[in-house]
C-alpha positions as CSV (number, residue, x, y, z in Angstrom):
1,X,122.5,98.8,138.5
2,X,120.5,95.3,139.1
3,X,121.0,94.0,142.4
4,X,122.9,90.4,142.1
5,X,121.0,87.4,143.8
6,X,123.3,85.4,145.9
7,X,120.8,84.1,148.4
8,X,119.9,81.3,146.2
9,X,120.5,76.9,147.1
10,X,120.8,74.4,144.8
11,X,121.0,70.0,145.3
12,X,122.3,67.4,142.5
13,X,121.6,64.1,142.2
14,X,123.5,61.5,139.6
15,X,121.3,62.9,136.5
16,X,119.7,66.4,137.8
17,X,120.5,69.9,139.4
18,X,117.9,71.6,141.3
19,X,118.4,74.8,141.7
20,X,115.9,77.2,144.3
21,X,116.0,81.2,143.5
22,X,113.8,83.0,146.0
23,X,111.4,86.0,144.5
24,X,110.9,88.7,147.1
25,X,108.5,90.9,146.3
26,X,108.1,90.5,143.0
27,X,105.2,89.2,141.1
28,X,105.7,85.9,139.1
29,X,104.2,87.9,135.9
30,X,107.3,90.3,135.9
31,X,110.2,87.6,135.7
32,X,112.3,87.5,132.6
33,X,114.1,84.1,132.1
34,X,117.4,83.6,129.4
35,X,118.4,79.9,129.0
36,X,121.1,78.4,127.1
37,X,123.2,75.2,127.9
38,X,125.9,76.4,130.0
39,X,124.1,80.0,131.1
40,X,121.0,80.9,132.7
41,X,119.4,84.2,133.4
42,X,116.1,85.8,135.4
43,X,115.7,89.1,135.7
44,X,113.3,90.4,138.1
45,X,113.6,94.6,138.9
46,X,115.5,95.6,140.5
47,X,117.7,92.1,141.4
48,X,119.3,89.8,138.9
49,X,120.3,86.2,138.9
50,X,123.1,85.2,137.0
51,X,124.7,81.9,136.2
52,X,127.8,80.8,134.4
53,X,127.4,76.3,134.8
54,X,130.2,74.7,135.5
55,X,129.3,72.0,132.6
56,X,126.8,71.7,130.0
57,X,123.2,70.7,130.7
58,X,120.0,69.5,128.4
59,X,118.2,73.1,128.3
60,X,115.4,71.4,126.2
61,X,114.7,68.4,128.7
62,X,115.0,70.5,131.7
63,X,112.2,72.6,133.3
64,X,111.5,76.2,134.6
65,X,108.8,76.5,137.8
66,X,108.0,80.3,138.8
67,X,105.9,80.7,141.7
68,X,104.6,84.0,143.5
69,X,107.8,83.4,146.1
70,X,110.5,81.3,144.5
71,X,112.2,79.9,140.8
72,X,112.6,76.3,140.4
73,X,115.2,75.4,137.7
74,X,115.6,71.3,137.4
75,X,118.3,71.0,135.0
76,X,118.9,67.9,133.2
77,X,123.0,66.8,133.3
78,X,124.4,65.8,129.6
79,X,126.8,63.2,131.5
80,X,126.2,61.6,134.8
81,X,129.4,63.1,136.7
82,X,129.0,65.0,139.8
83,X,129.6,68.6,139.9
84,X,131.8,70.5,141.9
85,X,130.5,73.7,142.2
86,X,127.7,75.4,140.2
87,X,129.3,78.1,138.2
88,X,132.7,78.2,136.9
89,X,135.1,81.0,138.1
90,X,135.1,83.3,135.6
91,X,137.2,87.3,135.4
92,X,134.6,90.1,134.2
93,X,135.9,90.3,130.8
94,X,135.7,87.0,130.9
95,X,132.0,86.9,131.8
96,X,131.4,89.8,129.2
97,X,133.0,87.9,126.2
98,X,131.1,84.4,127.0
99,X,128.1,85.9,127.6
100,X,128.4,88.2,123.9
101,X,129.3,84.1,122.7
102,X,126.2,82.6,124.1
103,X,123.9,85.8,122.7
104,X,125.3,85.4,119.2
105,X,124.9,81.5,119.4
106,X,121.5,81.7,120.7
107,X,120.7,84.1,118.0
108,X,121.8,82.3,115.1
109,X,120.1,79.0,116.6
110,X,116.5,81.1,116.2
111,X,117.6,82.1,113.0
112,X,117.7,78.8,111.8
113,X,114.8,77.6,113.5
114,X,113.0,80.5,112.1
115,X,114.2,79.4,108.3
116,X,113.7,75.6,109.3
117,X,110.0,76.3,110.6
118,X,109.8,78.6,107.2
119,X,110.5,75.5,105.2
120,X,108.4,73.3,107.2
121,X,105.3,75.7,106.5
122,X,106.3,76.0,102.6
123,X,106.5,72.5,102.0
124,X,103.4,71.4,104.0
125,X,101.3,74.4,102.0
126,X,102.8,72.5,98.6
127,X,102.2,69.3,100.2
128,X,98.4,70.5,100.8
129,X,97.7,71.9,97.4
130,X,99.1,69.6,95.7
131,X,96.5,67.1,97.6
132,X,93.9,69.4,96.5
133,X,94.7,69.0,92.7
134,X,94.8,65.6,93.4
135,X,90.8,65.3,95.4
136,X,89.9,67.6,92.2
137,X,91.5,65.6,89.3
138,X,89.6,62.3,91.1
139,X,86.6,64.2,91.1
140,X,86.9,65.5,87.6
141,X,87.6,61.8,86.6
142,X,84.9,60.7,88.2
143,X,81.9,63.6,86.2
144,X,83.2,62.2,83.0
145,X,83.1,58.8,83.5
146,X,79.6,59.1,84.3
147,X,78.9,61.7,81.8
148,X,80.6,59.0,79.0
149,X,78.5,56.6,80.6
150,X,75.3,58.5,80.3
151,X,76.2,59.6,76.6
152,X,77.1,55.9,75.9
153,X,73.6,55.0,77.2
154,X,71.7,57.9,75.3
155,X,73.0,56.7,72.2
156,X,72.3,53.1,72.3
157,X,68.6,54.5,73.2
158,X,68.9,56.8,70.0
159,X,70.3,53.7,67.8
160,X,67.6,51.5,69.1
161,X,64.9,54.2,68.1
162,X,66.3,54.7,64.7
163,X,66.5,51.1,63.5
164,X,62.6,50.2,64.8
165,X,61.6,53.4,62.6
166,X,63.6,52.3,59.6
167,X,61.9,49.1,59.9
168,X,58.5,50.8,60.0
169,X,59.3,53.1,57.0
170,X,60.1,49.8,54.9
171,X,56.9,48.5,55.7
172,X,55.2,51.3,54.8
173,X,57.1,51.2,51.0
174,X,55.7,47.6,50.6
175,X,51.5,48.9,51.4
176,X,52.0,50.9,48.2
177,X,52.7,54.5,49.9
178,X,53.7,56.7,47.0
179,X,57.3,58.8,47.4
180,X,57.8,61.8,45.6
181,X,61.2,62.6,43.8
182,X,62.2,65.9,43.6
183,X,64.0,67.8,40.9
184,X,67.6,68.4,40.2
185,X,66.5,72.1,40.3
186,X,65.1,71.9,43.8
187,X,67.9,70.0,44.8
188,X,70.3,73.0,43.9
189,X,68.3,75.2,46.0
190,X,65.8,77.0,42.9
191,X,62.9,78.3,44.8
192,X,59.7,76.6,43.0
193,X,56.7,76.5,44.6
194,X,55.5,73.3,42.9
195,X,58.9,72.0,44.2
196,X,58.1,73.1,48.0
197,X,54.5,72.6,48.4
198,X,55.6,68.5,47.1
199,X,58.3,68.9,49.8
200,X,55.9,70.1,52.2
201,X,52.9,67.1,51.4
202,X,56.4,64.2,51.5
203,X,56.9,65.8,55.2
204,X,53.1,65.3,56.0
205,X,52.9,62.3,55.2
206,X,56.3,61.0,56.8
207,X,55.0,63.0,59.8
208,X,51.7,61.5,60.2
209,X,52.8,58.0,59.4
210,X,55.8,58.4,62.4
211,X,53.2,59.8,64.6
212,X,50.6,56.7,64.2
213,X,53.6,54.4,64.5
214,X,55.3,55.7,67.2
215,X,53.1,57.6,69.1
216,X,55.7,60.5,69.4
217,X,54.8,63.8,67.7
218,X,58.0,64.9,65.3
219,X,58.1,68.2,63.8
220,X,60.4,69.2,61.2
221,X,61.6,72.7,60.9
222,X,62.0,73.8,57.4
223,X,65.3,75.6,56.2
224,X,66.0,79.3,56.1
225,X,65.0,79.9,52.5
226,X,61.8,78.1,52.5
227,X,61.1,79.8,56.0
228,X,61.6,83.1,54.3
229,X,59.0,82.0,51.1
230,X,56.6,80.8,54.1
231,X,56.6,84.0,55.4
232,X,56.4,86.5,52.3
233,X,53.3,84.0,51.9
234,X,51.9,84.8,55.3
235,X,51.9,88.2,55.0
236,X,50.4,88.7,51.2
237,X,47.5,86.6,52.7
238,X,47.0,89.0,55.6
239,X,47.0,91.9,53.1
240,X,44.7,90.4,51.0
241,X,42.2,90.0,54.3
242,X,42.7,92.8,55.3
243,X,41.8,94.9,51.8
244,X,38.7,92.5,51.4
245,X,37.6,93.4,55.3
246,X,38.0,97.2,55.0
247,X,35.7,97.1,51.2
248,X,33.0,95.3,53.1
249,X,32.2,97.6,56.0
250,X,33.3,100.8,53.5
251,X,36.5,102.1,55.5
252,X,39.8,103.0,54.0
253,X,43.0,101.9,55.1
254,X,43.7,105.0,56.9
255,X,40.8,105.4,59.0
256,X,41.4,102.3,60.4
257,X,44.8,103.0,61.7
258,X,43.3,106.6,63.1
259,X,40.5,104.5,64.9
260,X,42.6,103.9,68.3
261,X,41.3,104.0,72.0
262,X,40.6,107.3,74.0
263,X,42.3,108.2,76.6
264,X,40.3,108.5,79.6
265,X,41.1,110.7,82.3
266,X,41.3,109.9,86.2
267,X,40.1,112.8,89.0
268,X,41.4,112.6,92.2
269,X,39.7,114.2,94.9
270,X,43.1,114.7,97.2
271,X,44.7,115.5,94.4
272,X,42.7,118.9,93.2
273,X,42.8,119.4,97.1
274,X,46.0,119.6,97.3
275,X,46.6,121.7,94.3
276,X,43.7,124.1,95.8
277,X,46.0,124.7,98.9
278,X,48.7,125.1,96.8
279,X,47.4,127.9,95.2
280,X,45.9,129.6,98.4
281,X,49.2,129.5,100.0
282,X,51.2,132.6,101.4
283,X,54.4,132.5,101.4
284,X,56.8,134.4,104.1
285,X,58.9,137.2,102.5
286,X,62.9,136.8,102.6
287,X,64.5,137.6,105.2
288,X,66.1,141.1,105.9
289,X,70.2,141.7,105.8
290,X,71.8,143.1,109.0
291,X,74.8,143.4,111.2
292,X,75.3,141.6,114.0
293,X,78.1,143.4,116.6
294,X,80.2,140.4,118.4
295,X,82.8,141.7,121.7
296,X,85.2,139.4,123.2
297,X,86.1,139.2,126.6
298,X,89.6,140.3,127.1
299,X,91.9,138.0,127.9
300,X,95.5,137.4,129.6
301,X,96.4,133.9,128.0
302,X,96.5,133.6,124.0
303,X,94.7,129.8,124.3
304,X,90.9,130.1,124.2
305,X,89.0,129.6,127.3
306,X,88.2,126.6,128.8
307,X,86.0,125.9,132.0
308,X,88.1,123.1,132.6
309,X,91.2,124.6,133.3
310,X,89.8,128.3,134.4
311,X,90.3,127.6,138.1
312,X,94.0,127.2,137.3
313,X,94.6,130.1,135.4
314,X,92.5,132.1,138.1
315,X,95.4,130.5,140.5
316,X,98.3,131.5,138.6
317,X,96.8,134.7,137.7
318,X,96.6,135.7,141.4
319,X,99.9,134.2,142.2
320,X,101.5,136.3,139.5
321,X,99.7,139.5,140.8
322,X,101.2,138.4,144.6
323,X,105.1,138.2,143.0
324,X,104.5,142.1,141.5
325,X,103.2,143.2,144.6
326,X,106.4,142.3,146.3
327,X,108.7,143.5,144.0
328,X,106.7,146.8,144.0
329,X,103.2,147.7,142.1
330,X,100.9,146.1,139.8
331,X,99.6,147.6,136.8
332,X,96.5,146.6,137.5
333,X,96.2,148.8,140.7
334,X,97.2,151.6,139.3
335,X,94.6,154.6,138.9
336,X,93.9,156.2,135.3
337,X,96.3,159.2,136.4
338,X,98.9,156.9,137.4
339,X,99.0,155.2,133.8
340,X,102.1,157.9,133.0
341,X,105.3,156.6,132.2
342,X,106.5,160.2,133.8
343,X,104.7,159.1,136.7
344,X,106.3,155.8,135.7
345,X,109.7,157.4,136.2
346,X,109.3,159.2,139.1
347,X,107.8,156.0,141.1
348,X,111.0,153.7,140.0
349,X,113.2,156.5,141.6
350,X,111.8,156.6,144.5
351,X,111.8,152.6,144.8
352,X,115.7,152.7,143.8
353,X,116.2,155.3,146.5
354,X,114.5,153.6,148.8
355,X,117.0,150.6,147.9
356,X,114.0,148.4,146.8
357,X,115.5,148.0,142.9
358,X,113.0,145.3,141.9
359,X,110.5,147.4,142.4
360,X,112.2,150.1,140.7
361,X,113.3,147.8,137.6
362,X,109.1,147.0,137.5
363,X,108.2,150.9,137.6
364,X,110.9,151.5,134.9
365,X,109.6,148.3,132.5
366,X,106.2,149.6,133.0
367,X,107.0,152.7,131.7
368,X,108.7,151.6,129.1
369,X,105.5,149.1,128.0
370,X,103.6,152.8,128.2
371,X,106.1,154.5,125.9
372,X,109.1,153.1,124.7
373,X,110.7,156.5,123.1
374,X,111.8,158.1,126.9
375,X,115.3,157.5,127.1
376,X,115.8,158.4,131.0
377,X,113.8,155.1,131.7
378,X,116.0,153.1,129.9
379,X,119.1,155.3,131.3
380,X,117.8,154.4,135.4
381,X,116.4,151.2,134.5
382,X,120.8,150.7,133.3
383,X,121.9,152.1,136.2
384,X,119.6,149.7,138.8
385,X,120.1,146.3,136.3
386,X,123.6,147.6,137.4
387,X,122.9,147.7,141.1
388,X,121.9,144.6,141.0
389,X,125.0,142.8,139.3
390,X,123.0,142.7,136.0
391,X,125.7,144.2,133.6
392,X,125.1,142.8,130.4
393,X,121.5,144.2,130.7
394,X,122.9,147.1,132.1
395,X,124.8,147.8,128.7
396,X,122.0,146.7,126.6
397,X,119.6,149.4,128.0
398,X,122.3,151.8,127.9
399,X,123.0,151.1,124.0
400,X,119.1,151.7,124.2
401,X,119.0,155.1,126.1
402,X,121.9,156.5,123.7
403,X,120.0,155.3,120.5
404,X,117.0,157.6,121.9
405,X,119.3,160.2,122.4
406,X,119.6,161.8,119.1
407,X,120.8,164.3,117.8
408,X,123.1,165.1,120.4
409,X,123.1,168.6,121.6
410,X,124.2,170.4,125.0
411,X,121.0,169.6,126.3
412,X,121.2,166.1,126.7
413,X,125.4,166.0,126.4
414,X,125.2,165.2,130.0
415,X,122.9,162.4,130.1
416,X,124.6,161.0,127.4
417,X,128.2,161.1,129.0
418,X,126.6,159.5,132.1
419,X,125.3,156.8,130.1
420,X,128.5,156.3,127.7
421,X,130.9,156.2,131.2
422,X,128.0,153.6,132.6
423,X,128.6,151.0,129.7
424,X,132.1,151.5,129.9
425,X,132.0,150.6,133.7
426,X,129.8,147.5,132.7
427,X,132.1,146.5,130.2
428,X,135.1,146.9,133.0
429,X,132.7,144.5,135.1
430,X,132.2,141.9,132.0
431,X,136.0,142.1,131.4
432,X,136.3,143.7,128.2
433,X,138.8,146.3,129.9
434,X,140.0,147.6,126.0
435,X,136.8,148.5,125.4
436,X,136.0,149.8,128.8
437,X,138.2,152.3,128.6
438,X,137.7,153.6,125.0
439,X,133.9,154.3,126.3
440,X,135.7,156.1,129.2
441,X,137.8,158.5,127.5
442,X,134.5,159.3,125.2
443,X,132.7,160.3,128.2
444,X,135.5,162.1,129.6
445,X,135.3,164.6,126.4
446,X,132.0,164.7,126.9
447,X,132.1,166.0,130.6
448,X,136.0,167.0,130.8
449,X,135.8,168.5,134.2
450,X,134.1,165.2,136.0
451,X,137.1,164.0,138.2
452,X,135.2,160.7,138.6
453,X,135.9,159.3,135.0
454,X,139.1,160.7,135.1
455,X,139.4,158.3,138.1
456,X,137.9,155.7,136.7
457,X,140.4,156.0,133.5
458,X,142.9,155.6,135.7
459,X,142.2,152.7,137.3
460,X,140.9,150.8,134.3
461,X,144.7,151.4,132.5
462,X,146.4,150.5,135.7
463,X,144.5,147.0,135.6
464,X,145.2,147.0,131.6
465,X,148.6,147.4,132.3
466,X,148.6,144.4,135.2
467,X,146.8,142.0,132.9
468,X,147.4,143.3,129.1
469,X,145.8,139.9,127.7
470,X,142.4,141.2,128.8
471,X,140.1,141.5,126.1
């Protein structure tokens, strides 16, 4: 529960309340402030200040001060009146259910200033790429109108060019240059070789005459088909060289092709070095398989072991050995003889003699750790748990005891009716008084003559007949 400030002051003038809120000792950091129009809030562990206003003020105008030792809240009034008091008088419930109004308003108003400021970002990203694709269309504008301009001006150039050689060409015609005419076959595409060499002297002299006029160098490439004939005609020519070469000097066509360059090989002196050590090394032999024989340390606590935290399992260790030594032995301090659970036995009955039945409860547990198959521990380790007040154990190791006493015989028919009339009496002490008796009367055929059950079967249906809705 917060402690409620009521220590605090507050002034007023015509358009502003002042309020004062002292911090004591709290850090300024650790202050958690709530504002609304008519509520305020600060929350500083373990106190609380809590306002109801009395009228409505101008949260967004006013002003919040913390300082290591005091609040200052200036509030700005929405109507110049003079207040009264500073918080209205309000019931809890009342309280409860304005102050649930003023979360759920306050709520939904950041809600919608959440989706408003959502808005605000959305349209001012749309505004901002859409003034992108505006800064790029300009720009894009502006390369081709410059690239128009630049064609505009290339082509002018080009025109220019090509009327001043047309010119040229016709003066040419008039000093009696002679122009060849070609054939209606050539001009269907018939390969003739007449046809392209007349092709090929028209070009020369077109091509010299441009470059004396002009000064520019212009080559013409000729067309696929007559680039084909040019180089079927290259390559007969080469052959021909070639076959007139190789009857000069007497070689045949396939000697010279076998005539290519040796191959000259490189020594190394590191090299042949390093393949002489190489050869000169030894090698080790594998190595030899055997078996390697690992012990563990044994070891009281199933995590591994740690240096860390070995000084605290030494101390609980030795405190554990200190709580068995007052309840009776330690295991540990036993000698190899004394490792019996006979001996076992014989120790706890001497401890439950004695009175000291922890002790004799460890002696008969130990025992039973040693060999769990002697039913007499079980049988006096029942008889001390019930000592002790311990009767559902009690029944349990009797259950135990008669499970290890099998088959039944005469030999053991009085141990078992000993342990059969002790569940029954833990059973009485339980309250299951039905079945109390029921284990009575078995041991009471077992040992007819004991006048103690009878006894006991006595009083157990005397209390069964005071309180018949036992169990």
């Amino acid at each position: 529960m917060p402690i409620l400030v009521k220590d605090f002051s507050w002034i007023q003038s015509n358009t502003t309340i002042h309020v004062r809120v002292p911090l004591d000792p709290v850090y300024k950091e650790k202050v958690d402030l709530f504002t609304a129009d008519c509520y305020i809030k600060a929350h500083f562990s373990p106190f609380l200040f809590e306002v109801f206003l009395l009228h409505d003020v101008d949260i967004k105008r006013s002003k919040c001060i913390v300082k290591d030792d005091v609040i200052l809240l200036d509030l700005v009034k929405k109507q110049d009146i003079e207040w009264e008091c500073l918080e209205k008088t309000l019931s809890k419930e009342d309280k409860t259910k304005k102050r649930q109004e003023i979360l759920e308003e306050c709520q939904q108003k950041a809600k919608q200033e959440a989706e408003d400021k959502a808005i605000r970002k959305s349209n001012l990203d749309r505004f901002t790429v859409q003034k992108a694709m505006d800064i790029d269309t300009k720009q894009h504008n502006l390369m081709d109108s410059r690239r128009d301009e630049e064609c505009k001006k290339a082509m002018n150039d080009l025109e220019k060019w090509r009327v001043g050689n047309s010119v040229n060409c016709e003066e040419t015609d008039k000093q009696g240059l002679k122009t060849v005419e070609l054939s209606s076959k050539d001009m269907h595409g018939t390969h003739n070789p007449l046809s392209y060499n007349t092709k090929i002297i028209e070009n020369n002299y077109v091509n010299c005459y441009r470059q004396k006029s002009s000064g520019v160098k212009i080559v013409e490439l000729p067309s696929s088909e007559d680039e084909d004939i040019t180089k079927t005609n290259i390559i007969k020519e080469n052959l021909v060289n070639v076959t007139k070469s190789t009857t000069k000097k007497g070689q045949t066509r396939k000697q010279v092709e076998k005539q290519k360059p040796e191959k000259t090989v490189v020594q190394s002196e590191y090299v042949e070095k390093k393949k002489e050590e190489a050869n000169k090394r030894i090698l080790p032999n594998l190595r030899q398989t055997g078996e390697l024989e690992i012990t563990h340390t044994l070891r009281t606590f199933p995590t591994p072991s740690r240096e860390s935290k070995a000084q605290e399992e030494e101390e609980w260790l030795k405190n554990i050995t200190m709580a068995r030594r007052a309840t009776g032995f330690v295991s540990e301090d036993l000698r190899p003889e004394e490792q019996d659970p006979q001996w076992c036995k014989e120790k706890g009955d001497e401890f439950f003699r004695s009175g000291n039945f922890l002790g004799a409860i460890s002696a008969y547990t130990h025992g039973i750790t040693l060999s769990d198959k002697l039913p007499s521990l079980y049988s006096n380790r029942a008889a001390t748990h019930f000592a002790l007040g311990n009767f559902s154990k009690c029944a349990t190791d009797c259950s135990t005891a008669l499970d290890l006493m099998k088959p039944p015989c005469e030999g053991n028919r009085r141990s078992r009716a000993k342990c059969i009339a002790r569940r029954g009496a833990a059973l009485a002490r339980l309250g299951y008084l039905n079945k109390a008796i029921e284990e009575m009367k078995a041991a009471g055929k077992l040992l007819p003559e004991d006048e103690t059950i009878k006894k006991d079967i006595f009083d157990m249906e005397r209390a069964w007949e005071q309180n018949p809705d036992s169990d």
